[in-house]
C-alpha positions as a printed Julia matrix, in Angstrom:
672×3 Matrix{Float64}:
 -18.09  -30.06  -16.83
 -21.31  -28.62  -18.16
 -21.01  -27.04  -21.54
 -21.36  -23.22  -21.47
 -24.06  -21.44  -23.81
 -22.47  -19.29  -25.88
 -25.85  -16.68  -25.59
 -25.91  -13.95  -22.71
 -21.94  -13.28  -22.88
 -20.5    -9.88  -21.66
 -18.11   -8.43  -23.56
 -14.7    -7.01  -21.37
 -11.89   -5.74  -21.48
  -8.63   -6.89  -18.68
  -6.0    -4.38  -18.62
  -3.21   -6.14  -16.92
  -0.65   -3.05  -15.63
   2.64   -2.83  -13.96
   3.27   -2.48  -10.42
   3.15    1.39  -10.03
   6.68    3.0   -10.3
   7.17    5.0    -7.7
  10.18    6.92   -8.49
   8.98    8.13  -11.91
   9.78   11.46  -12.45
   5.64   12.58  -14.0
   4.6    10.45  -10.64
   6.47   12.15   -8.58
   5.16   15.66   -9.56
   1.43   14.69   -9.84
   1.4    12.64   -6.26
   3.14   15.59   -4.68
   0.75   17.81   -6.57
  -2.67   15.66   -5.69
  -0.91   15.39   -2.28
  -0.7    18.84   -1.22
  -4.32   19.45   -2.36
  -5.05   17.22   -0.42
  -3.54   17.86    3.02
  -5.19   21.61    2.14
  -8.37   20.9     1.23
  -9.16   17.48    1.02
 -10.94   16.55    4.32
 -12.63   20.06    3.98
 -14.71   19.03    0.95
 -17.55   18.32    3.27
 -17.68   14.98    1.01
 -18.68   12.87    4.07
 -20.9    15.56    5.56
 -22.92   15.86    2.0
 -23.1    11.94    1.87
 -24.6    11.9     4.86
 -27.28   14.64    4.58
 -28.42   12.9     1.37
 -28.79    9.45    3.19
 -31.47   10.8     5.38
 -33.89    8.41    4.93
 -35.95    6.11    7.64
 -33.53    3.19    7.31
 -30.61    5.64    7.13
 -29.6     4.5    10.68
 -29.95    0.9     9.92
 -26.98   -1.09    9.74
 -25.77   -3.11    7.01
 -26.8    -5.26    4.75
 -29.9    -3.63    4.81
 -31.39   -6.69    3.09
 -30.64   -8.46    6.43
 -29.49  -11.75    6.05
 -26.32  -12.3     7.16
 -27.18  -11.94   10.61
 -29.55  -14.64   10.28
 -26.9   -17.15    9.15
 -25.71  -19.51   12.03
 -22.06  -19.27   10.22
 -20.61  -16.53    8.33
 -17.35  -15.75    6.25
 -15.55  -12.42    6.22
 -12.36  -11.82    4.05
 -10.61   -8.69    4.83
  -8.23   -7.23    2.3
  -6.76   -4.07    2.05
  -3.64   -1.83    0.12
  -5.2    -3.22   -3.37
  -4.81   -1.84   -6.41
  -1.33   -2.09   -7.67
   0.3    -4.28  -10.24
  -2.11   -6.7   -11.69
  -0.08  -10.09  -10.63
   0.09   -9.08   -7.46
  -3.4    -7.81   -7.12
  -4.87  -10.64   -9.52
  -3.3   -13.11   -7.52
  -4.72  -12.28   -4.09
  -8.06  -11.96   -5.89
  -7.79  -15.34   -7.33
  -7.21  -17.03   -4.2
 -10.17  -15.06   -2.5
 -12.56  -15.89   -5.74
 -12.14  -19.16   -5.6
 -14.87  -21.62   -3.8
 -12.47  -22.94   -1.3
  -8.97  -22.28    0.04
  -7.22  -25.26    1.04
  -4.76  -24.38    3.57
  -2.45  -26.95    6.32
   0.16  -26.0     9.24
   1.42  -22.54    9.82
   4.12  -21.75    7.31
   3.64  -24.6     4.92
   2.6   -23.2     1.51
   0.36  -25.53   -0.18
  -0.2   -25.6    -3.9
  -3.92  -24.66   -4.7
  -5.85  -26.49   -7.63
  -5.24  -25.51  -10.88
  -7.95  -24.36  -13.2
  -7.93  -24.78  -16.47
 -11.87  -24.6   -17.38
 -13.45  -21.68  -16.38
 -16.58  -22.26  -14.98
 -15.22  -25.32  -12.68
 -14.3   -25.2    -9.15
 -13.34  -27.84   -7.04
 -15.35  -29.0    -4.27
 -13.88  -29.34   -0.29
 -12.41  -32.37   -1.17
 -10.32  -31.28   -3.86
  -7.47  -29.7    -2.61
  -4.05  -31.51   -1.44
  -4.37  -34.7     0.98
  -4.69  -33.48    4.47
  -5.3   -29.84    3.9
  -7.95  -27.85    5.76
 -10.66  -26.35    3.19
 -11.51  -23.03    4.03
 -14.92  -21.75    2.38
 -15.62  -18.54    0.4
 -16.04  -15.93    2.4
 -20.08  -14.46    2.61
 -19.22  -10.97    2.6
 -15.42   -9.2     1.76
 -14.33   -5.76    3.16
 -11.76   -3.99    1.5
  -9.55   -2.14    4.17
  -8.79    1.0     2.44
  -5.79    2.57   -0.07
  -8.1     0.92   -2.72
  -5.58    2.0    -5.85
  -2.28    3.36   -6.41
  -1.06    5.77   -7.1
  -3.7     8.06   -6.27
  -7.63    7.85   -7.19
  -9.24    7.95  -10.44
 -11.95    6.16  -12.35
  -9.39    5.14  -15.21
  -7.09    3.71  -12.41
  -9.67    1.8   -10.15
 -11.18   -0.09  -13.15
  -7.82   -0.6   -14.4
  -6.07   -1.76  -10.87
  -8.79   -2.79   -8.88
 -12.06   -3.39  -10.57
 -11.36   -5.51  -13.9
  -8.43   -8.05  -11.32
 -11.28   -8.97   -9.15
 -13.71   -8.9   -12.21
 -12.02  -11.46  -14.12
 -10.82  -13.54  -10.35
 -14.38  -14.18   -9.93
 -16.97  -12.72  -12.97
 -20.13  -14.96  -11.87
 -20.69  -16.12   -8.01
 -22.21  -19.23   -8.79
 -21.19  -21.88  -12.06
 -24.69  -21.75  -12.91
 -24.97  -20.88  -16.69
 -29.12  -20.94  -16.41
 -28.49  -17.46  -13.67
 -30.86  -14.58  -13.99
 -29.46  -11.85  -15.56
 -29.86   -9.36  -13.2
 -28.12  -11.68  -10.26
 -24.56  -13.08  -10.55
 -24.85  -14.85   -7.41
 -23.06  -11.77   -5.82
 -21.99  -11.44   -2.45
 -21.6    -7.71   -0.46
 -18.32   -5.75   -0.91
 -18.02   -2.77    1.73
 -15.23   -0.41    1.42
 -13.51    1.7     3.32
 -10.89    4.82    1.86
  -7.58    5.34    2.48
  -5.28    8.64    1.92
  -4.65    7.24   -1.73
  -8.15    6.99   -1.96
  -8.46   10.23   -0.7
  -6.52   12.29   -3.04
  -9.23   13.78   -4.87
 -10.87   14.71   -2.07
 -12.97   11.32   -2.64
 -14.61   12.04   -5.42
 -14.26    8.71   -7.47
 -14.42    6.99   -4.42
 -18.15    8.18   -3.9
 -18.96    7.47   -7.55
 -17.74    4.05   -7.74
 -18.4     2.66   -3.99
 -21.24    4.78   -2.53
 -24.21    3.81   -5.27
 -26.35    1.97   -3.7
 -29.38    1.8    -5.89
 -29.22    0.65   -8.33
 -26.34   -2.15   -6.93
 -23.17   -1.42   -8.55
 -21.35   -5.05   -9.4
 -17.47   -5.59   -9.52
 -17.2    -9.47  -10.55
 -19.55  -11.93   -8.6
 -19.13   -8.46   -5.46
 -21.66   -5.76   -5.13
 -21.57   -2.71   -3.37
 -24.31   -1.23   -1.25
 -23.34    1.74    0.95
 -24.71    5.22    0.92
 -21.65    6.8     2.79
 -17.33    5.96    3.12
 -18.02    3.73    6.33
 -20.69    1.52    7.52
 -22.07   -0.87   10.31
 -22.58   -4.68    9.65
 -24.61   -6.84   11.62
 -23.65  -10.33   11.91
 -24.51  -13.3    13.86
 -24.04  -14.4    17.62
 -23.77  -10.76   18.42
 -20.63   -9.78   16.51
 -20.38   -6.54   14.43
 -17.83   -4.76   11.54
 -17.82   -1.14   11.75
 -15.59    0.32    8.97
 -14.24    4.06   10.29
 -13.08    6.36    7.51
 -10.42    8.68    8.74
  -9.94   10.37    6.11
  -6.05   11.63    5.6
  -5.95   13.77    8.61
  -7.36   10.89   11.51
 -10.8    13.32   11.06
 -13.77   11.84   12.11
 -16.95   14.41   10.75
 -20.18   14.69   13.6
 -22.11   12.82   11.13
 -19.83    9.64   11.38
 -19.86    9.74   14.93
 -23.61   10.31   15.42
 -23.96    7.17   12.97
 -21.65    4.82   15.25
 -23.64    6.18   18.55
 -26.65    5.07   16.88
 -25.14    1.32   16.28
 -23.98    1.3    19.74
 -27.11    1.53   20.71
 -28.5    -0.97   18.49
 -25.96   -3.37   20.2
 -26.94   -5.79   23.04
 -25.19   -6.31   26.29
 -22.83   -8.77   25.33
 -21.85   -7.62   21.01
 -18.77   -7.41   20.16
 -17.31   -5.1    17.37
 -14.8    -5.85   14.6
 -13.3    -2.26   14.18
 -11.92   -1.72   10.81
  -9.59    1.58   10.07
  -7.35    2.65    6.88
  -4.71    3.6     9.35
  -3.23    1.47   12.19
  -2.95    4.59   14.73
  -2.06    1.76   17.64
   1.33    1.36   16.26
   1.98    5.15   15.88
   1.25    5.1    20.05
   4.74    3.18   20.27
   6.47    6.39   18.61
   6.02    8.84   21.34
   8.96   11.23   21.65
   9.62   14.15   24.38
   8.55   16.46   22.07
   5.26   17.78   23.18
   3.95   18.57   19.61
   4.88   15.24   17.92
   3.24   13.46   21.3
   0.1    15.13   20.8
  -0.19   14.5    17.64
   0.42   10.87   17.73
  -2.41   10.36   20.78
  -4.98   12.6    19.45
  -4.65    9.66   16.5
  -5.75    6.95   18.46
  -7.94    9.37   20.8
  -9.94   10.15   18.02
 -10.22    5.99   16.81
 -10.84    5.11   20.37
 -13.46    7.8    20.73
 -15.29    5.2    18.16
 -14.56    2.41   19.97
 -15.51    3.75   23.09
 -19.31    3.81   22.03
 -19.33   -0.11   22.2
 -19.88   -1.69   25.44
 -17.1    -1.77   27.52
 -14.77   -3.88   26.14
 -16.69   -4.42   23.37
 -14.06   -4.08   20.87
 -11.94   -7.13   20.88
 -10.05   -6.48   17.19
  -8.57   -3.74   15.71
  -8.22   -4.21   11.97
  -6.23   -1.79    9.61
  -4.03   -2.06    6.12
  -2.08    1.41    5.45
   1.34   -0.71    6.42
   1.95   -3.28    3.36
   2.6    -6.56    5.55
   0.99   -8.64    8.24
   1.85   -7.87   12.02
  -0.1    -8.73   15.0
  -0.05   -7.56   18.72
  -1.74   -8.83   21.79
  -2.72   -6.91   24.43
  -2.63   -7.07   27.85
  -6.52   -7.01   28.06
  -6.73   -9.61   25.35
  -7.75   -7.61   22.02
  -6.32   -7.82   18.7
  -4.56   -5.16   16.88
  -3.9    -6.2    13.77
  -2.07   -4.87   10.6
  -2.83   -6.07    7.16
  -2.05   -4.23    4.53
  -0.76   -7.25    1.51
  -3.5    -7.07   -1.1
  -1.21   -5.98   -3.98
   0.53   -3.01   -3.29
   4.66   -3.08   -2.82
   5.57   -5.18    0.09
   7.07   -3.16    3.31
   9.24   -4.47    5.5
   8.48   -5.29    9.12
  11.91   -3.9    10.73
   9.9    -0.85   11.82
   7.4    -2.88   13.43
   7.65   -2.18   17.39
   8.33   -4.82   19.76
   5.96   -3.24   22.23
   2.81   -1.07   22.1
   1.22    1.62   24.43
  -2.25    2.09   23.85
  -2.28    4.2    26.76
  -0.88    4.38   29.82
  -2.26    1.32   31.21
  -2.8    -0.65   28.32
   0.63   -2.08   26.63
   0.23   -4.44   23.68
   3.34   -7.0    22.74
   4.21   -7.91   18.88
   3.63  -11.66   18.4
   3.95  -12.14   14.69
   4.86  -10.42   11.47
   5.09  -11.07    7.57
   7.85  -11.02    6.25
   9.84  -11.6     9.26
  12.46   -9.06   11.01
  15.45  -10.98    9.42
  13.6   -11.38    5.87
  12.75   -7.28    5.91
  16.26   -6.84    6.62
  17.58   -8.75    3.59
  14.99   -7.24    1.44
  16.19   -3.57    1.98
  19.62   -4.29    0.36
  17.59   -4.11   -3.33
  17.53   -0.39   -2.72
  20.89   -0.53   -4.11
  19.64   -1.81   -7.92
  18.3     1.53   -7.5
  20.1     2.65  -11.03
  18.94   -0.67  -13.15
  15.05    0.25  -11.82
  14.68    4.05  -12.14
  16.88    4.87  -14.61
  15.65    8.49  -15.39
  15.15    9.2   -12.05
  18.45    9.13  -11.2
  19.73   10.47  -14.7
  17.7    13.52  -13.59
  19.26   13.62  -10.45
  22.96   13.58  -12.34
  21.83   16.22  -14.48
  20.91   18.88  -10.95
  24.07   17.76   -9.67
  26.0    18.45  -12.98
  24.04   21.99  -13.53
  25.42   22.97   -9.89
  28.76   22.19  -10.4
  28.82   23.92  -13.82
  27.18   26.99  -12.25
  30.13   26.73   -9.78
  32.34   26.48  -12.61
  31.41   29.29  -14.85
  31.02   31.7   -11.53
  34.18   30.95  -10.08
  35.82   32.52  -13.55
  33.58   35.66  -13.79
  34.43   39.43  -12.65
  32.37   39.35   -9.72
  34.58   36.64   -7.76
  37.41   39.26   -8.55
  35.19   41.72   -7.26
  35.24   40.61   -4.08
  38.34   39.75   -3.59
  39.16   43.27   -3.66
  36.67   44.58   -1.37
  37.16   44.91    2.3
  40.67   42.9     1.7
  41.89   42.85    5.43
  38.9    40.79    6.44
  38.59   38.49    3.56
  42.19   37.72    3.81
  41.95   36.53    7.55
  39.05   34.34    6.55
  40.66   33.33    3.45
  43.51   31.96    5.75
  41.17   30.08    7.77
  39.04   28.47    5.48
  41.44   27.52    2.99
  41.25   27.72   -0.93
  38.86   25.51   -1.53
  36.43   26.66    0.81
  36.92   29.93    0.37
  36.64   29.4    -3.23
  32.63   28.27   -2.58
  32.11   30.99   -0.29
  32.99   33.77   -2.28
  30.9    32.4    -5.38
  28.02   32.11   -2.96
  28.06   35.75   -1.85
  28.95   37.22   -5.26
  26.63   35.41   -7.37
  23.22   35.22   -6.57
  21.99   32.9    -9.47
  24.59   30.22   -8.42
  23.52   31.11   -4.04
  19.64   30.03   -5.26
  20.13   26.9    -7.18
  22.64   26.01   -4.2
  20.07   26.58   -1.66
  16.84   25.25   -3.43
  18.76   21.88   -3.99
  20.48   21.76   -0.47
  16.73   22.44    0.97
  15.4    19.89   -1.54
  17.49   17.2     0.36
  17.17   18.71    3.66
  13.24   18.14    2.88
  13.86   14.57    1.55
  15.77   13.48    4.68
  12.75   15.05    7.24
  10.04   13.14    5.0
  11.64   10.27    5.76
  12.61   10.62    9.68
  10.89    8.47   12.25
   8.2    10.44   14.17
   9.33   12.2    17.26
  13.09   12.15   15.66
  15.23   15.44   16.48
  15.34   17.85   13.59
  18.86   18.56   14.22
  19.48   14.65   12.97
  17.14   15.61    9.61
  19.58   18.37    8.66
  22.75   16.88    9.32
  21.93   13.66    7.01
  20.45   15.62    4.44
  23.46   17.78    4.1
  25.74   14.41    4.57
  23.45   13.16    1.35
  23.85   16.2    -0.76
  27.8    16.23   -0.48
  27.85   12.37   -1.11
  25.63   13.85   -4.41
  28.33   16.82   -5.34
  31.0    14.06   -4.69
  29.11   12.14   -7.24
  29.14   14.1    -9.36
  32.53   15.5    -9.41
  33.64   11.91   -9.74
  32.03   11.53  -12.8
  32.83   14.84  -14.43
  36.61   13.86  -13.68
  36.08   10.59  -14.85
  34.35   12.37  -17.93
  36.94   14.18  -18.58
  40.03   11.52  -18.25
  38.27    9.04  -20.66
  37.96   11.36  -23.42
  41.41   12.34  -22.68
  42.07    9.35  -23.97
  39.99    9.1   -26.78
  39.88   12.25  -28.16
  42.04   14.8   -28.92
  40.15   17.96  -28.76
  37.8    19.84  -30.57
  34.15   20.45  -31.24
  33.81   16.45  -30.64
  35.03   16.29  -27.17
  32.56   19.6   -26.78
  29.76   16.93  -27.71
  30.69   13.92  -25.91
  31.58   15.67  -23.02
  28.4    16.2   -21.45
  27.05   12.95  -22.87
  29.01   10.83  -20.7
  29.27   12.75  -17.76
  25.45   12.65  -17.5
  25.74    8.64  -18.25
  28.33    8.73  -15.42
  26.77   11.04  -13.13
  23.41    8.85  -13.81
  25.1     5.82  -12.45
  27.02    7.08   -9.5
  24.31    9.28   -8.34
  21.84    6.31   -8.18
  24.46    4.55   -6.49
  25.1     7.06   -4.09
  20.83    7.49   -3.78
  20.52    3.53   -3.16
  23.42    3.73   -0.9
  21.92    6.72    1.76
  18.82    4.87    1.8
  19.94    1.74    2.71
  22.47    3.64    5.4
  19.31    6.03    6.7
  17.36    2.94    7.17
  19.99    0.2     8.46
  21.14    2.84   10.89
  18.4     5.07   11.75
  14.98    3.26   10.69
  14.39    6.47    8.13
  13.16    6.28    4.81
  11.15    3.08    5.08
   8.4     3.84    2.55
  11.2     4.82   -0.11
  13.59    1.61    0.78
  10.76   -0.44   -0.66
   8.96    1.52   -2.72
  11.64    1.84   -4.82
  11.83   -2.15   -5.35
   8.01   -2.5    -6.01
   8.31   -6.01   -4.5
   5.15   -7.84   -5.32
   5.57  -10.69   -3.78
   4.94  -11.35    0.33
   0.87  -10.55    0.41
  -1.44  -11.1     3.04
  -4.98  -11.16    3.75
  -7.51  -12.32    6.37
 -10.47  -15.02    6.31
 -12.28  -14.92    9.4
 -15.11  -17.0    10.6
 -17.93  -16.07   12.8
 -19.94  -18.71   14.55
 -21.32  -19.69   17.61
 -18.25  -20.28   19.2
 -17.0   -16.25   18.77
 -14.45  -15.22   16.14
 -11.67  -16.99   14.15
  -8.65  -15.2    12.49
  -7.04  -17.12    9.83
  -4.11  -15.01    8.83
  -2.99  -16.3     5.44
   0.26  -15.28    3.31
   1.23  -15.4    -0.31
   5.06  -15.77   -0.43
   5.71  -15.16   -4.27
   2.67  -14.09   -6.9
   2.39  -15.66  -10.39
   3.19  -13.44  -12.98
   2.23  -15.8   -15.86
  -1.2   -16.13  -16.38
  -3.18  -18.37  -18.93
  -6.37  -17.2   -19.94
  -9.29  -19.89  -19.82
 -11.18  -18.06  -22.32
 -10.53  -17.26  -25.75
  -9.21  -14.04  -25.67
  -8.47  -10.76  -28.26
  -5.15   -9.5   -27.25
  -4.73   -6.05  -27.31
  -1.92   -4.78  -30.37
   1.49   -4.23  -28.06
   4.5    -2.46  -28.95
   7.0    -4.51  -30.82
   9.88   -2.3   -31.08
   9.73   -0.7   -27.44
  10.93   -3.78  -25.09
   9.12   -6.19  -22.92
   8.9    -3.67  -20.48
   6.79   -0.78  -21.69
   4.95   -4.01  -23.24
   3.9    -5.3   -20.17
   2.9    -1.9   -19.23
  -0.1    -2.16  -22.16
  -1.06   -5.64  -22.01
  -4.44   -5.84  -21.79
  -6.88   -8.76  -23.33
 -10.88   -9.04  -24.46
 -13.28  -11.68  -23.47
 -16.94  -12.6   -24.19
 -17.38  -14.03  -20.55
 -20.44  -16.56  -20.6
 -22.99  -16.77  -17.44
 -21.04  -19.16  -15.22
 -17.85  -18.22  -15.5
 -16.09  -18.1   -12.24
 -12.44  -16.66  -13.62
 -11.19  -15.61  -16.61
  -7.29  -16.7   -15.92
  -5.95  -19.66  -14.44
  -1.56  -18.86  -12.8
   1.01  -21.05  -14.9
   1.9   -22.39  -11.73
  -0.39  -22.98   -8.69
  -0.66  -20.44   -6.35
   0.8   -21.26   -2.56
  -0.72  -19.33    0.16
   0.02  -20.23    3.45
  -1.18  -20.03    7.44
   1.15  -17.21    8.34
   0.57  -18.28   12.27
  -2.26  -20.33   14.2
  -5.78  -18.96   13.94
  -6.73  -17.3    16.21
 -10.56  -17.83   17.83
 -11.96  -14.95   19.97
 -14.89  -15.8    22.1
 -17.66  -13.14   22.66
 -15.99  -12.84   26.51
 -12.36  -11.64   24.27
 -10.5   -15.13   25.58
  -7.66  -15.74   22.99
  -7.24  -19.2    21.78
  -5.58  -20.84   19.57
  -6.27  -23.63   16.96
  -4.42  -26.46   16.99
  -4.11  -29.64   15.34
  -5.15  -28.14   11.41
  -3.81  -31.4     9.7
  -5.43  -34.91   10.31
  -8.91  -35.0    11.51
  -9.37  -31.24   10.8
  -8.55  -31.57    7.59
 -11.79  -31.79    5.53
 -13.88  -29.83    7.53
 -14.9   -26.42    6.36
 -16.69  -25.43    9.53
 -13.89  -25.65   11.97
 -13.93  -25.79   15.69
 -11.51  -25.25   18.12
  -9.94  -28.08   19.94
């Protein structure tokens, strides 16, 4: 190892944050805040349209990198990574593995430990991985698929979650401490946004991806585009275009005019890598007989294929999108690709809702062939939604507390003059409905209709679940079904809660006499009962809604912040066409061993290990050379999640075989 000089070192700082918690009750209100900005005005910024009049120059046309070498290469790497900035082991550990110089990889499935790394400006060459593993190079160029951060975009948040991970995976390209300082042996990053990244009507976005002179660095990656998609030129007549949808599936004139003017940069034979935030193909398998919902759903893909349509015909062998937080793959009839890959570091979804079978359109049928996790795993995974009390405690203690304030307003109404009231008035016909309702019944009824502070609160709550339960209905799903399951949840809620006030009121029964005391404890332990059945009864209808109806996918796992299961793509691009190497990251490390002297930020001592981990964050002078700043515990184990798979320029499908063996030390692979 070469001793590093201690001159030229850059001073930074590596927040390491917790997965984002998705049922906090301040996250909740400012994502459903930024999110209904956003569906009103955010594609209406003219963001995109203002981008482009400012990149107006002679090469504004030109497609990327407009230094124009990679097309010039005979071979050339592409990692593909998108759904990023989350919780920095899961994050930091996907970036590690695409940092590091090679990626040693064997047979589908079989996770192979990768070198550890205790000095940080070594790497180990081709041969240094396990016996009989394949060596995958770095890639030339990375792509970042869109959803960028999480929760929703700022600058704090995107150094925090996306920038300073892949800053310390990989700070200096090359282990060269003699490097000029103006050139970390960088490699180009192009970016593409997602709705998360559109929440601010992409604002930071612009600011930290769209700053092309002078080059804006994150790590050993640089960014060089003028505008939220691009064109990239690459060798043997293959292409990436990156599409930016925005939230809506909106493509502006200026975007399109830019694509029709690669297309006709494009010879006879290109092909095109088509890169999307949103995986619209899989929303074509969702069609209903509801017109509105159908319509809907096509004019999403209408408005992606209108892109791909301005290739030659056929020309677009591979779909590539994130949006969906796991790997799935389907073939099509015709041959192309349409792949989902979404595992860069945000919470892992399940694959249950993956569809068997696709319809592009009504010709054109596409057939599921592999996902990550699998069907069976997904299905296991889902029963954590019922730790949903141990993981967001406050969350459901303020769900207790709505559910205790309705049943006290029922209380305190059902004793006042009014319910008298109207007993009294028009008795004939109250007494025949009386009779046919029963007591009970007809002692909720007559509360509603005499008091109107008790009738609101009933209704704004009922309407809050009826809301929650449409959120999360599949597409094209009767609204009848919404209603019913949402008014099903909210009297599980109320029976929740009248559980626990009974409960409440038996223990202290027992304990306590009477009295001002029992006054006080009272409410104390009803809310700490009402907190636990309530969650209970929360986990329990989203497990049920999922198991038996496929609803509420996003909240079955988001509520579990699962970190582990990530994905991302290394693809090669050579003479022979395109090859796919799907690779999966079963579990993340979430011990991490810096390989630098570091300054640890102060951390609460009194407060837990939880909101501790929430401000760990550490200080390094990194030295020229440097190629990561933290090394796992234990190795990382990414996998093959299936066979490669090699496209040639006339969209035949092949498949790699034989990794092991021969193969096994060869970073240029062929197919056999």
């Amino acid at each position: 190892m070469s001793e590093i000089p201690v001159e030229a070192k850059n001073r930074v700082s590596i927040d390491r944050p917790a997965a984002v918690g998705w049922f906090s009750l301040r996250l909740l209100a400012a994502t459903g805040v930024k999110a209904l900005v956003n569906s009103l005005i955010g594609t209406q910024t003219g963001r995109r349209e203002l981008l482009a009049a400012l990149d107006n120059g002679p090469d504004s046309k030109a497609p990327f990198p407009r230094d124009g070498t990679l097309h010039l290469k005979d071979t050339v790497w592409v990692d593909y990574v998108a759904d990023i900035g989350d919780g920095f082991d899961a994050t930091h550990s996907v970036a590690w593995l695409i940092g590091r110089d090679y990626l040693f990889l064997k047979e589908p499935g079989e996770p192979v430990p990768q070198p550890l790394l205790e000095q940080p400006n070594v790497e180990p060459d081709a041969d240094g991985g396990p016996p009989e593993s394949l060596a995958l190079p770095r890639a030339d160029l990375l792509i970042f698929g869109g959803d960028q951060v999480y929760p929703y975009a700022t600058q704090a948040d995107y150094q925090s979650r996306t920038f300073q991970p892949y800053y310390a995976a990989r700070p200096w390209g090359s282990c060269d401490p003699h490097a000029p300082d103006d050139d970390p042996g960088g490699r180009p990053l192009f970016v593409i946004p997602g709705n998360h990244d559109w929440y601010d009507g992409l604002i930071s976005f612009v600011r930290l991806f769209c700053q092309f002179d002078p080059r804006r660095w994150i790590g050993a990656w640089y960014v060089q585009q003028p505008r939220s998609y691009f064109s990239i030129m690459l060798p043997h007549g293959w292409w990436i275009w990156g599409v930016d949808v925005a939230s809506e599936d909106d493509i502006d004139p200026p975007q399109l005019a830019y694509f029709q003017a690669q297309a006709h940069r494009m010879g006879p034979d290109d092909r095109v890598v088509l890169c999307t935030a949103k995986p619209a193909w899989v929303e074509c398998a969702d069609r209903s007989d509801s017109d509105g919902e159908e319509t809907l759903l096509s004019e999403a893909w209408n408005r992606l294929a209108k892109i791909a349509k301005l290739a030659n015909d056929g020309g677009v062998p591979v779909f590539l999108s994130g949006d969906l937080h796991h790997y799935a793959r389907h073939d099509g009839a015709d041959g192309k690709q349409y792949i989902t890959c979404g595992g860069g570091g945000a919470f892992t979804l399940g694959t249950t809702m993956q569809p068997e079978k696709l319809r592009i359109d009504e010709d054109q049928t596409a057939a599921r062939k592999c996902e990550f996790p699998s069907i069976e795993e997904s299905k296991a995974m889902r029963t954590g939604a019922f730790a949903m009390v141990r993981r967001h405690k406050l969350f459901c203690a303020a769900l207790g507390c709505v559910m205790l304030y309705l049943l006290w307003l029922f209380q305190t109404s059902s004793h006042g003059p009014s319910a008298d009231a109207a007993s009294r008035t028009a008795a004939p016909f109250l007494t025949v409905v009386r009779s046919s309702l029963g007591d009970g019944l007809w002692r909720l009824v007559s509360i509603l209709v005499t008091s109107p502070t008790t009738t609101t609160v009933f209704a704004v709550i009922l309407a809050g679940f009826w809301g929650f339960a449409s959120s999360g209905a599949k597409r094209g799903g009767a609204r009848w079904k919404s209603l019913l399951l949402g008014f099903f949840h909210f009297l599980v809620q109320i029976g929740a809660a009248i559980l626990s006030a009974i409960l409440a009121a038996a223990v202290l029964d027992l304990i306590v006499s009477g009295g001002l005391l029992r006054d006080l404890l009272l409410p104390v332990i009803a809310i700490g009962l009402t907190t636990l059945f309530c969650g209970l009864a929360f986990g329990t209808y989203l497990f049920f809604a999922n198991a038996a109806f496929g609803w509420h996918e996003q909240e079955v796992f988001s509520s579990q912040a699962i970190q582990d299961w990530k994905c991302f793509l290394r693809m090669k691009i050579d003479k022979d066409g395109l090859t796919i190497y799907p690779i999966g990251l079963r579990k993340v490390v979430t011990t991490w061993k810096p390989t630098l002297p570091a300054e640890h930020a102060p951390r609460p001592n009194a407060m837990g290990r939880a909101v501790a981990r929430i401000f760990a964050s550490d200080t390094f002078a990194v030295p020229k050379g440097a190629t990561h700043l933290f090394s796992p515990a234990e190795a990382l184990q990414p996998h093959l999640i299936e066979k490669p798979i090699v496209i040639s320029r006339g969209i035949e499908v092949q498949e790699i075989t034989g990794l092991a063996g021969s193969l096994a030390k060869v970073p240029e692979v062929t197919t056999t």
